[in-house]
C-alpha positions as CSV (number, residue, x, y, z in Angstrom):
1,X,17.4,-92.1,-6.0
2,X,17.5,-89.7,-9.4
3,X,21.4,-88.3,-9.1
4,X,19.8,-86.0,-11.8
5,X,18.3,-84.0,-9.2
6,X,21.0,-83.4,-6.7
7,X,22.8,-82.3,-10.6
8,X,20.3,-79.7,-11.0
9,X,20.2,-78.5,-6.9
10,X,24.1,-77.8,-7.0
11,X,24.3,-77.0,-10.8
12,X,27.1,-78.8,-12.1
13,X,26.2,-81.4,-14.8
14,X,29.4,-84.5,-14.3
15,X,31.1,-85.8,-17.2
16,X,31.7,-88.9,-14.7
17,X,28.2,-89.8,-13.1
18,X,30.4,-92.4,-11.0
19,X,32.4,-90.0,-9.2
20,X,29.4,-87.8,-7.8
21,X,28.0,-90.6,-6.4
22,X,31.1,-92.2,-5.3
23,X,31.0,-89.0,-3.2
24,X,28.0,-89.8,-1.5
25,X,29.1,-93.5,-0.1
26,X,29.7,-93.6,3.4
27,X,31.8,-96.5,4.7
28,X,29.0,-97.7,6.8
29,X,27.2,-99.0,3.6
30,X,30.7,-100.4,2.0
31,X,30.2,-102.5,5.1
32,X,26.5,-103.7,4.5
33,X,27.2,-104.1,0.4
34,X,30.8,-105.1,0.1
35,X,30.2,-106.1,-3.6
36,X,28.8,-102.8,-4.2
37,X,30.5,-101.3,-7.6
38,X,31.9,-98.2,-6.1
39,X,34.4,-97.4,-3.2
40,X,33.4,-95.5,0.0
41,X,34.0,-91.5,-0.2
42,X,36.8,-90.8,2.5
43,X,39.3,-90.1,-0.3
44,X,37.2,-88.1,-2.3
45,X,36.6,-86.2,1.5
46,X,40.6,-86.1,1.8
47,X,40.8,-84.5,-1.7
48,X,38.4,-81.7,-1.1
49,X,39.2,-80.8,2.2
50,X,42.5,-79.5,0.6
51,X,40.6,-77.8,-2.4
52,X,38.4,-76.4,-0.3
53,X,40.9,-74.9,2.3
54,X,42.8,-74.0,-0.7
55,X,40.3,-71.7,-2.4
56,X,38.8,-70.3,0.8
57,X,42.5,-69.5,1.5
58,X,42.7,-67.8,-2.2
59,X,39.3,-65.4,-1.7
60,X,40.0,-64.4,1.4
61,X,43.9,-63.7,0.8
62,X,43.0,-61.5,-2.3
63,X,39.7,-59.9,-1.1
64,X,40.6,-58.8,2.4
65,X,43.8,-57.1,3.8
66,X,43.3,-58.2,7.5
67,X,45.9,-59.7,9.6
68,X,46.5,-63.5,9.3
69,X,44.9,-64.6,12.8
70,X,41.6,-62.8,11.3
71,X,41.6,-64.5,8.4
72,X,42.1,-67.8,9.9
73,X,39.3,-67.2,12.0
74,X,37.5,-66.7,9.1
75,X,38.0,-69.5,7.4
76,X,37.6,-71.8,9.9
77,X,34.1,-70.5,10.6
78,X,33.1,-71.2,6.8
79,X,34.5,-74.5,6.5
80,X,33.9,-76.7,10.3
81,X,31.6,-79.4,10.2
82,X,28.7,-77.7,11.5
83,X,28.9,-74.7,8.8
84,X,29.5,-77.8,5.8
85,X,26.4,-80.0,7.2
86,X,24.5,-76.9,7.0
87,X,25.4,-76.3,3.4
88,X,25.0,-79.9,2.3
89,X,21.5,-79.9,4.0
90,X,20.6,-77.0,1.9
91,X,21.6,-78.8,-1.2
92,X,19.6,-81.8,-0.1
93,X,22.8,-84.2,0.0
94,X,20.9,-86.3,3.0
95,X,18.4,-87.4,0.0
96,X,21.1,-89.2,-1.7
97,X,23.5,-90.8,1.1
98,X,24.7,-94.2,0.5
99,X,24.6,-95.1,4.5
100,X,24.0,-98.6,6.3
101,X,20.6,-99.3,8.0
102,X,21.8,-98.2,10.9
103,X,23.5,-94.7,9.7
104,X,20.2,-93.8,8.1
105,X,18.5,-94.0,11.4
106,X,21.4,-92.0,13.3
107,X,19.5,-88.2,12.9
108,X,22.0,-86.8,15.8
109,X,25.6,-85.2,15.8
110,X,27.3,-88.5,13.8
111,X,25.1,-87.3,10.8
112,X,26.4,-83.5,10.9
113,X,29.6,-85.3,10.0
114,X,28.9,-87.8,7.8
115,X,27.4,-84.8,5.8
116,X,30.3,-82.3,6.4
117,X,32.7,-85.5,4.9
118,X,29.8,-85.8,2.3
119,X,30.0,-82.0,1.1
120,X,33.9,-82.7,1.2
121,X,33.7,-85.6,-0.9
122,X,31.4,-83.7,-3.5
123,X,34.3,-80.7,-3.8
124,X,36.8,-83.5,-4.5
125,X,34.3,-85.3,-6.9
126,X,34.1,-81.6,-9.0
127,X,37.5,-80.8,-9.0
128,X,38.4,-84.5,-10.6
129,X,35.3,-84.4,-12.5
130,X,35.3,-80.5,-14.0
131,X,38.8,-79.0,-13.0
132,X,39.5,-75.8,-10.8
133,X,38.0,-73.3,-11.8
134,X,34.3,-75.4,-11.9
135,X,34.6,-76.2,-8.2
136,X,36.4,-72.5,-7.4
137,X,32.8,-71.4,-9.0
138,X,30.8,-74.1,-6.9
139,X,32.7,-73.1,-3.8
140,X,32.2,-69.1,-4.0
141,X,28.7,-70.2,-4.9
142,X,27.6,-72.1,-1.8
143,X,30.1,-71.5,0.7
144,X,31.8,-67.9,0.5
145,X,28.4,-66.9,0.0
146,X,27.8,-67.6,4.1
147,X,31.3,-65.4,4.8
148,X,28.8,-61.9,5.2
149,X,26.4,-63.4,7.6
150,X,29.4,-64.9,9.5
151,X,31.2,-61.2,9.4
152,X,28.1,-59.7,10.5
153,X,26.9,-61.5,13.1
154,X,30.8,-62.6,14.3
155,X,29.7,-66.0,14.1
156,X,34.0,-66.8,13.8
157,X,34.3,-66.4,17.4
158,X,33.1,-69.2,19.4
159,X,29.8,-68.2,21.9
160,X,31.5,-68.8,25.1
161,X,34.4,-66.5,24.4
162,X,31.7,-63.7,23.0
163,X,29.4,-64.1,26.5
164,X,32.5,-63.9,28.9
165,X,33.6,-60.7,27.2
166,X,30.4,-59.3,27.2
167,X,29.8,-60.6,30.8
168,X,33.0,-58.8,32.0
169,X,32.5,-55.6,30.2
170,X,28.5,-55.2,31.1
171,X,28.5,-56.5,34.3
172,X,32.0,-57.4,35.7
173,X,31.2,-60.7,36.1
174,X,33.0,-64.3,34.5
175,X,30.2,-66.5,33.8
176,X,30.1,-70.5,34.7
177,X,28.9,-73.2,33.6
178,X,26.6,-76.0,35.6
179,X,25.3,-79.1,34.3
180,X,21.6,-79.4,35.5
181,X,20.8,-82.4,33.7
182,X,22.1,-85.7,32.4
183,X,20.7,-88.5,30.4
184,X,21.0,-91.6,27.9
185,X,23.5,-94.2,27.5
186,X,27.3,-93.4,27.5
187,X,27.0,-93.8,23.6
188,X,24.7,-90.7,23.4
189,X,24.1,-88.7,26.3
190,X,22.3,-85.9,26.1
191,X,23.3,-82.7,28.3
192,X,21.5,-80.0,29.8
193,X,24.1,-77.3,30.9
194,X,23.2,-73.3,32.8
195,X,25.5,-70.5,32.5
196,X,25.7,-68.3,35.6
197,X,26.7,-64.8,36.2
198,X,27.1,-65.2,39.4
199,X,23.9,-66.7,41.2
200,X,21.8,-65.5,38.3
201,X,20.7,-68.6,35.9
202,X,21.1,-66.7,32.7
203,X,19.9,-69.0,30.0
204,X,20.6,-72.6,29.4
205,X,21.4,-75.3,26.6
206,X,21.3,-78.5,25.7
207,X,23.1,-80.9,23.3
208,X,25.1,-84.2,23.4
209,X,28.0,-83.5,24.9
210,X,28.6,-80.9,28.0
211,X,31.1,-78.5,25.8
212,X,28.2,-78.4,23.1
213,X,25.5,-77.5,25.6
214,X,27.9,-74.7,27.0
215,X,28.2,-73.0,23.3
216,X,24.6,-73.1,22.8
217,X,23.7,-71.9,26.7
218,X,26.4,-69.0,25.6
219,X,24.7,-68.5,22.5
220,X,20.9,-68.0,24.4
221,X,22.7,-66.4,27.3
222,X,23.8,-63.8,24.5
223,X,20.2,-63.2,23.1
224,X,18.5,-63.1,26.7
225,X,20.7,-60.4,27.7
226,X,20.5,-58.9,24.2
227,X,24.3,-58.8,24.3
228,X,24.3,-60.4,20.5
């Protein structure tokens, strides 16, 4: 793997090579290569999930006057896992994860966090390697740059609490949920869950546990009724 190229996709040239890709060692690998020269990335993740929360915090506190529950909201729809995996799949960090055979086969939910911690691990890695205001740059560069499409489309409040709302206001109903389909071992079933208004099978979603099929049977529940 060419650590020069993951350099070039997030733009930040390290003084320390060992610390970027420090960043990118999960503990699974540790595991496989215990004599392998560098530590596993969890304190690197512990770092810059405190930077990161830190200069989220910052923009938002001197960019917007809104009310502290907004802002929280917010934030924590630009920095949960799902939001950070997305980020770090854009910059290609899955190309250069240190992960044990096993990991590296693992496509499902378990890698969404390993590259959340990943992307993390990087903002810890920059603000050691380059100081704050090089990772305050990296961080309004790739994350606070999602914050419009999240205003937008109101992507900081959850599906299911958007399609009940909607549901009561449009057609006085309070939807439920079913689960129409169950499969896989206990280790990684896979869910198939409806939403309801009332006998009505609205739309329906599926994922790998029943509370992520509800969100994204909310979320197509939402487009079908063209409620978005």
């Amino acid at each position: 793997m060419d650590i020069s190229l993951l350099e070039q996709k997030i733009n930040v040239k390290f003084n320390n090579i060992d610390l970027l890709q420090q960043a990118l060692v999960h503990r699974s690998y540790i595991n496989e290569n215990p004599d392998f020269r560098l530590d596993q990335n969890e304190r690197l993740e512990f770092l810059g999930d405190a930077v990161l929360e830190l200069i989220v915090t910052e923009y938002l506190y001197n960019n917007y006057p809104n009310p502290e529950g907004e802002l929280t909201n917010w934030r924590a729809a630009l920095v949960n896992a799902k939001m950070l995996a997305q980020i770090a799949k854009r910059l290609e960090l899955n190309n250069h994860l240190f992960l044990s055979r096993g990991e590296a086969k693992d496509t499902g939910r378990a890698r969404q966090y390993i590259l959340a911690n990943a992307f993390e691990a990087l903002i810890g890695a920059i603000y050691l390697d380059q100081g704050y205001e090089a990772v305050k740059n990296f961080i309004e560069r790739e994350v606070l740059k999602e914050l419009p499409h999240i205003l937008e489309n109101q992507l900081f409040r959850d599906p299911k609490s958007r399609f009940q709302e909607m549901a009561q206001e449009k057609a006085g109903i309070t939807p439920s949920y079913e689960v129409l389909k169950e499969w896989g071992p206990d280790h990684a079933k896979r869910f198939v869950v409806g939403v309801y208004l009332g006998k009505e099978l609205v739309a329906q979603g599926e994922g790998n546990s029943k509370q992520e099929a509800q969100e994204k049977a909310a979320w197509e529940g939402l487009k079908n009724k063209k409620w978005e």
